[in-house]
C-alpha positions as a printed NumPy array, in Angstrom:
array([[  0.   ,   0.   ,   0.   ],
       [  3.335,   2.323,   0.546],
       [  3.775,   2.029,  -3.097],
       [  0.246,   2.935,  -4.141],
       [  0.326,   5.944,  -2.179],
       [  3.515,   6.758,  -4.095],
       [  1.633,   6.107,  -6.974],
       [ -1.061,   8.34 ,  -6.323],
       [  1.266,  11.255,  -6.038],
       [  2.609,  10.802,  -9.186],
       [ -0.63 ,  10.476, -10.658],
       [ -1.919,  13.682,  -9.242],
       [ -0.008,  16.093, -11.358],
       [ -1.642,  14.234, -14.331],
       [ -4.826,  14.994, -13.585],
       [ -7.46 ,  15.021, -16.677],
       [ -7.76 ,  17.838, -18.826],
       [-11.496,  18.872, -19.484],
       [-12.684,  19.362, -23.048],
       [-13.221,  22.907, -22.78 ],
       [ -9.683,  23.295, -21.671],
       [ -7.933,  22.986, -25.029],
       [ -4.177,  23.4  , -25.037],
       [ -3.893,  22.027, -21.292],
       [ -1.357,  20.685, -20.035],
       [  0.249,  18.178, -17.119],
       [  3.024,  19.622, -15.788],
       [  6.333,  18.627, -13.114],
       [  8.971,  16.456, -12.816],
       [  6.869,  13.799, -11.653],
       [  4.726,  13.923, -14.687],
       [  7.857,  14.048, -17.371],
       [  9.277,  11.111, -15.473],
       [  5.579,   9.042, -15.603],
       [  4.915,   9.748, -18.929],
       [  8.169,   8.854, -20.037],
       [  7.806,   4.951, -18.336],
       [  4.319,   5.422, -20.268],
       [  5.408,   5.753, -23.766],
       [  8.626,   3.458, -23.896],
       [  6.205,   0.336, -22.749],
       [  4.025,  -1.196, -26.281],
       [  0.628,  -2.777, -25.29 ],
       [  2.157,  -5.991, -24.856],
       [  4.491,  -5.148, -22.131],
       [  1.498,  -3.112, -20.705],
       [ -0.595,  -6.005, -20.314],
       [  1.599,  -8.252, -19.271],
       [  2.822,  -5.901, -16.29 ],
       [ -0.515,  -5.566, -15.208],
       [ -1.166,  -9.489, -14.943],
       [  2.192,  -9.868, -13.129],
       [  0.912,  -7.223, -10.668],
       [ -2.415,  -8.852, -10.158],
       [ -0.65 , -12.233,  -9.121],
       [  1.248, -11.104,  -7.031],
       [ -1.463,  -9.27 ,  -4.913],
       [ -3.315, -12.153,  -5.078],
       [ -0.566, -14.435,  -3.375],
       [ -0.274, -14.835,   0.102],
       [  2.747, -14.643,   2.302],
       [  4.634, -12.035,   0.028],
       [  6.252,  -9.458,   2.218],
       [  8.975,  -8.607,   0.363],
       [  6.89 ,  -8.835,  -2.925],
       [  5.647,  -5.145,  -3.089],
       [  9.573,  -3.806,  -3.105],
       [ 11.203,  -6.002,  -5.558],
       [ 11.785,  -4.413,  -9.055],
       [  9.223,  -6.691, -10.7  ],
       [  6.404,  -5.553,  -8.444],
       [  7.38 ,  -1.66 ,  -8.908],
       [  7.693,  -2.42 , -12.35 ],
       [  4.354,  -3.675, -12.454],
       [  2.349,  -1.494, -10.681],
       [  3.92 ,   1.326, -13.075],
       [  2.014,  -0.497, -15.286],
       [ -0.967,  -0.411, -14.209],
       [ -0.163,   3.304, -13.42 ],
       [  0.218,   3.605, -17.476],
       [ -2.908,   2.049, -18.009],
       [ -4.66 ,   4.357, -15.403],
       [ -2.902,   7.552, -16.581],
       [ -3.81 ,   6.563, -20.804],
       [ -7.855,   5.751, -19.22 ],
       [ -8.222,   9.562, -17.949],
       [ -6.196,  11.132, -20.858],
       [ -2.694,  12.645, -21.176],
       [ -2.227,  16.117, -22.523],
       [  1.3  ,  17.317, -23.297],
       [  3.254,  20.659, -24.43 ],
       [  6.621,  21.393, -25.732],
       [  8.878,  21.05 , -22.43 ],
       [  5.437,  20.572, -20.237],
       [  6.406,  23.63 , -18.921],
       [  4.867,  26.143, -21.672],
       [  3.806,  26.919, -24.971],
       [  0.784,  25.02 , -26.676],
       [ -0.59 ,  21.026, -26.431],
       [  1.031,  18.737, -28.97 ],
       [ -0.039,  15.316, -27.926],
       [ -3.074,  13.695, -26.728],
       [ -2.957,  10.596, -25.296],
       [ -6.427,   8.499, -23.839],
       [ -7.34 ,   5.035, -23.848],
       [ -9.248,   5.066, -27.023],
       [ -7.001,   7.26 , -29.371],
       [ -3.117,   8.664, -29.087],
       [ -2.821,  12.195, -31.527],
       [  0.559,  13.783, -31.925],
       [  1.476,  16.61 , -34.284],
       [  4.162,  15.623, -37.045],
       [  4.89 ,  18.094, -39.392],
       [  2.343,  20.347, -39.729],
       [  0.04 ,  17.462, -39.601],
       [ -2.323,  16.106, -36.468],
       [ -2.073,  11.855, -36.931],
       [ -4.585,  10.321, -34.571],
       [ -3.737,   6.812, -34.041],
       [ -6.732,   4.957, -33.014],
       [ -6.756,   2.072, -29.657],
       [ -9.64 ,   1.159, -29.608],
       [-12.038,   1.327, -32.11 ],
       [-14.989,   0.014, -30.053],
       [-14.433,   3.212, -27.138],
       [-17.396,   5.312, -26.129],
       [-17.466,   7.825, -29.193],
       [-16.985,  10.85 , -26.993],
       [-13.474,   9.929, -26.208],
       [-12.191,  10.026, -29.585],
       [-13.529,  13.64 , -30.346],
       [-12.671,  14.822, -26.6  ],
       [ -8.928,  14.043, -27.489],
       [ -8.881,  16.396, -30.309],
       [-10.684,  19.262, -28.413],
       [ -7.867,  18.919, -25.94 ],
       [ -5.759,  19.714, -28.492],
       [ -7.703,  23.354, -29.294],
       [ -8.967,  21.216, -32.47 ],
       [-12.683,  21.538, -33.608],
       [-13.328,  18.22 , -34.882],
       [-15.767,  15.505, -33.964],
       [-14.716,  11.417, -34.705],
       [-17.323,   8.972, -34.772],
       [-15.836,   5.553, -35.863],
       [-18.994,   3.145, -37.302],
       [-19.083,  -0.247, -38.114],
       [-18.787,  -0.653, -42.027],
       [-18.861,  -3.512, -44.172],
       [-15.37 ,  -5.1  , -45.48 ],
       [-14.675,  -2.749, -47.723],
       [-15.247,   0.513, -46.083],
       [-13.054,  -0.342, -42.867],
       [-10.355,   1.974, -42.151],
       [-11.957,   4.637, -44.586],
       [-13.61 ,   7.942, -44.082],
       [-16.841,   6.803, -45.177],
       [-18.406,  10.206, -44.552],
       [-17.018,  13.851, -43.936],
       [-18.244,  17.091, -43.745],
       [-18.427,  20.745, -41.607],
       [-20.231,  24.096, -41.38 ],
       [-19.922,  26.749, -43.271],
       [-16.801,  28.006, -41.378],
       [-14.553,  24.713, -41.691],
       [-12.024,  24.71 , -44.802],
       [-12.809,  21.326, -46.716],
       [ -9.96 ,  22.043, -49.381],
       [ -7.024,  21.064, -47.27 ],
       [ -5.738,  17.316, -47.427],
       [ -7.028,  15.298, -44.77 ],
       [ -6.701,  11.129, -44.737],
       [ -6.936,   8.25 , -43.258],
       [ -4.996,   4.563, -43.641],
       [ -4.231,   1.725, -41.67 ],
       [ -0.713,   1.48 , -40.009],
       [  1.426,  -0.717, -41.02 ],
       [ -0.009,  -0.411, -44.437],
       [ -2.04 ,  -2.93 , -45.571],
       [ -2.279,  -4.894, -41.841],
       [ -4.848,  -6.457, -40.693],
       [ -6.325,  -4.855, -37.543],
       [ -7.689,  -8.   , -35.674],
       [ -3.663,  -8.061, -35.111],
       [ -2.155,  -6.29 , -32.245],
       [ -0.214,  -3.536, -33.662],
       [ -2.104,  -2.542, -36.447],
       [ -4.166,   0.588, -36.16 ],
       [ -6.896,   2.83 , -38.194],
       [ -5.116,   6.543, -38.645],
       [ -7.038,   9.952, -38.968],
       [ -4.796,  12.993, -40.457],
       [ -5.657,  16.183, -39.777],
       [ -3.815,  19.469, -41.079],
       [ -2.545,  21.513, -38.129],
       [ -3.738,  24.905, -40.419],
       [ -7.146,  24.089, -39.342],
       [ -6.646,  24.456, -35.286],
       [ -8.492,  27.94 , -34.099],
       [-10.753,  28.175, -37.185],
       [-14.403,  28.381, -36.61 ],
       [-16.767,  25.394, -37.262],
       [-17.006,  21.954, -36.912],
       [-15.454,  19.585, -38.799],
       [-17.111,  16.124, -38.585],
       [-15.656,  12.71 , -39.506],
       [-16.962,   8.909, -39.533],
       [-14.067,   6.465, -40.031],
       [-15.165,   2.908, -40.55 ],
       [-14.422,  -0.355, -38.387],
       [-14.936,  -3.597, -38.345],
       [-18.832,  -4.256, -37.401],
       [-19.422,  -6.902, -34.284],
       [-20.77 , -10.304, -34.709],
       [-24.421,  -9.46 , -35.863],
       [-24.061,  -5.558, -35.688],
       [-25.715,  -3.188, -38.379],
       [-23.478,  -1.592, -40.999],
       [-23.786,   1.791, -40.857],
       [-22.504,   2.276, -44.603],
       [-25.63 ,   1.438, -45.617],
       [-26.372,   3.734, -48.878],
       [-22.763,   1.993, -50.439],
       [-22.753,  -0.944, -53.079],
       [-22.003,  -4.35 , -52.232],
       [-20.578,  -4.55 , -55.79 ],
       [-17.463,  -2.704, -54.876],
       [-14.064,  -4.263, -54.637],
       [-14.239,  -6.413, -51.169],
       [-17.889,  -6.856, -51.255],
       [-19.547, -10.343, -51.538],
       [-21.111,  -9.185, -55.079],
       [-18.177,  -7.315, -56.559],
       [-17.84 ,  -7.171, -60.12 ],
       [-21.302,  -8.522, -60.285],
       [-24.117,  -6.134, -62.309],
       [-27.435,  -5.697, -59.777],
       [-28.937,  -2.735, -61.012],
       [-31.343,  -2.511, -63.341],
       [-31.824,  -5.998, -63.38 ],
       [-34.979,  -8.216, -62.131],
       [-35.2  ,  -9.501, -58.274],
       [-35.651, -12.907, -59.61 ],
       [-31.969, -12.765, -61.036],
       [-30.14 , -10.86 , -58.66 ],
       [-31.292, -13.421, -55.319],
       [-29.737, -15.853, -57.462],
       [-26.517, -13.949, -57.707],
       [-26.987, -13.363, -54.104],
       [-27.839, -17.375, -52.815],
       [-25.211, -18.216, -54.797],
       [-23.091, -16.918, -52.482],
       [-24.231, -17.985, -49.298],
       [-25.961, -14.318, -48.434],
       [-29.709, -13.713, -47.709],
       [-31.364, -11.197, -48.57 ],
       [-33.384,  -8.079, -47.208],
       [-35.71 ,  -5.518, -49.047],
       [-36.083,  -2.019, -49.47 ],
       [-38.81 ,  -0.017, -51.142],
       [-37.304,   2.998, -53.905],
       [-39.854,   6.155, -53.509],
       [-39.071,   8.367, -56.115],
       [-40.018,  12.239, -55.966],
       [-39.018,  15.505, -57.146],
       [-35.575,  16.467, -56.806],
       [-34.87 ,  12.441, -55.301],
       [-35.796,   9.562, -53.897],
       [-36.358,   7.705, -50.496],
       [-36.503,   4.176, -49.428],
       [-38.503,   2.365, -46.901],
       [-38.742,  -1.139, -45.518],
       [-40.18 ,  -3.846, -47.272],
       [-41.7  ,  -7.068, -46.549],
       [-40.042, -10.05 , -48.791],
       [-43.671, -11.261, -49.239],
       [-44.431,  -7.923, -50.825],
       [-41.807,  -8.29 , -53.906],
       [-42.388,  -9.631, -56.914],
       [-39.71 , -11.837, -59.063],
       [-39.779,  -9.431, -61.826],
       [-39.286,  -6.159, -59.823],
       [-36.082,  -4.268, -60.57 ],
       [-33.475,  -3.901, -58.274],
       [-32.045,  -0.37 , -58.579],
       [-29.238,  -0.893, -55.317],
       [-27.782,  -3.886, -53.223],
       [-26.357,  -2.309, -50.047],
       [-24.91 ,  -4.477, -47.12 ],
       [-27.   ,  -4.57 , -44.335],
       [-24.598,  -6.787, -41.797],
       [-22.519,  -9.619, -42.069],
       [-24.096, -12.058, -44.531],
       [-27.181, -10.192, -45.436],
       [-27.515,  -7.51 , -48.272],
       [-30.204,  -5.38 , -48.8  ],
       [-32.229,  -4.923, -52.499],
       [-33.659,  -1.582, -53.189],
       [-36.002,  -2.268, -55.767],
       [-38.945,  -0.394, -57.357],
       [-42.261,  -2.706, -58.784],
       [-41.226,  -1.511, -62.486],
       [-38.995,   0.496, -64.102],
       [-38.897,   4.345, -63.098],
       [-37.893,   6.912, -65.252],
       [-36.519,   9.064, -62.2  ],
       [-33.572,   6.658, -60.692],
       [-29.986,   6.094, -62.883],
       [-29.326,   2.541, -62.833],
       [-25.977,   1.024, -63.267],
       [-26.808,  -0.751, -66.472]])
């Protein structure tokens, strides 16, 4: 208990920064030294520290255990874990000038270059997390991160602002290492945002894609499932009959769900439909994924004039 005590008081100085405290900052020799321990250990190391630490609170007879090197080494662990839950922010020197890095247990966002690179944890967080870590920062941006079908994951599926927010300056996203796959430890979705647009009114809004849960909704519903990395790419759907297309999409082990195409002026709308209510030789203007293994058909009962199908 000595050592948690110490812990505590090197925790305090890294207290959490509110979001309407951009450009915060944690500050003393006890917090450069902390952080430090924090940012040399990988995830790995992290985890294992903090399973080491449990055991040996949970063994009996140990009174020598809290002071060896291993224990202290552990509980630091756990201290990193603690300190990355509440969120880190950090300044050139600690001692002055404006926030560079954000570090919480969902995303991590350093400046490189001119350039903000949010590295996301944990793609499954509580969504607030990932847009309170750039409003530490003095950046106006909100990150929601959806589940997507295959294709769509690691993209920004959707992006957009008020009037105030510049939308002709690069920003990106990618997956890092290029080309991993993130069910592996290490690999990680990355946002890019360009430093010029810190202190400029207006909201900037992004939704990155990740993978969907076992049975969860895609939220990239309005995209085709004949894209590259959908179960129907390269495969023609619209503008051909229901009849033919629920062959394309048995074929492939999918089933299938229905939407009805409203056309009106200046667009169109869709609504649910019951399968019972769609005939073989209604045309499909759309196939969109609805979760894993299902698709949905947008179809109208004939042909209409208003919609541009894909033929």
């Amino acid at each position: 208990m000595r050592d948690i005590d110490e812990l505590g008081e090197l925790l305090r100085p890294l207290a959490r920064i509110t979001p309407d405290e951009p450009g915060g900052r944690a500050g003393g020799a006890p917090a450069r030294a902390l952080f430090a321990d924090i940012v040399a250990q990988d995830r790995d190391a992290t985890t294992t520290a903090a399973r080491d630490a449990m055991t040996t609170v949970a063994l009996p007879r140990r009174p020598h255990g809290w002071r060896t090197g291993r224990g202290r080494r552990a509980l630091l662990g756990l201290a990193a874990s603690a300190v990355l839950a509440l969120g880190v922010v950090l300044g050139p020197g600690l001692a002055g000038g404006g926030a560079t890095s954000y570090a919480n247990s969902a995303v991590e966002i350093h400046e490189e270059a001119g350039t903000y690179v949010a590295r996301i944890k944990d793609p499954y967080a509580d969504q607030r997390e990932f847009s309170e870590a750039f409003r530490a920062l003095g950046l106006n941006v909100e990150l929601n991160v959806i589940p997507v079908s295959p294709s769509a994951v690691g993209e920004i599926v959707r992006m957009g602002g008020s009037a105030e927010t510049p939308l002709n300056v690069p920003y990106g996203a990618r997956k890092e290492p290029a080309d991993c796959d993130l069910a592996d430890r290490g690999c990680f979705m990355v946002v890019t945002v360009p430093a010029a647009i810190k202190g400029t009114p207006g909201v900037l809004r992004f939704e990155l894609g990740r993978p969907a849960k076992p049975g969860e909704s895609y939220e990239n519903d309005w995209q085709s499932v004949a894209r590259p990395g959908e179960p129907l790419a390269g495969v023609k759907v619209s503008g051909r009959t229901v009849e033919d297309v629920l062959a394309e999409v048995r074929k492939r082990g999918l089933a299938a769900e229905f939407r009805l195409v409203v056309v009106h002026e200046g667009g169109y709308e869709v609504k649910p439909l019951a399968a019972d209510e769609v005939g073989d030789d209604w045309i499909v203007f759309k196939v969109t994924p609805a979760r894993e293994g299902v698709v949905t058909l947008e179809v109208t009962a004939e042909r209409q004039g208003g919609l541009e199908y894909a033929d």
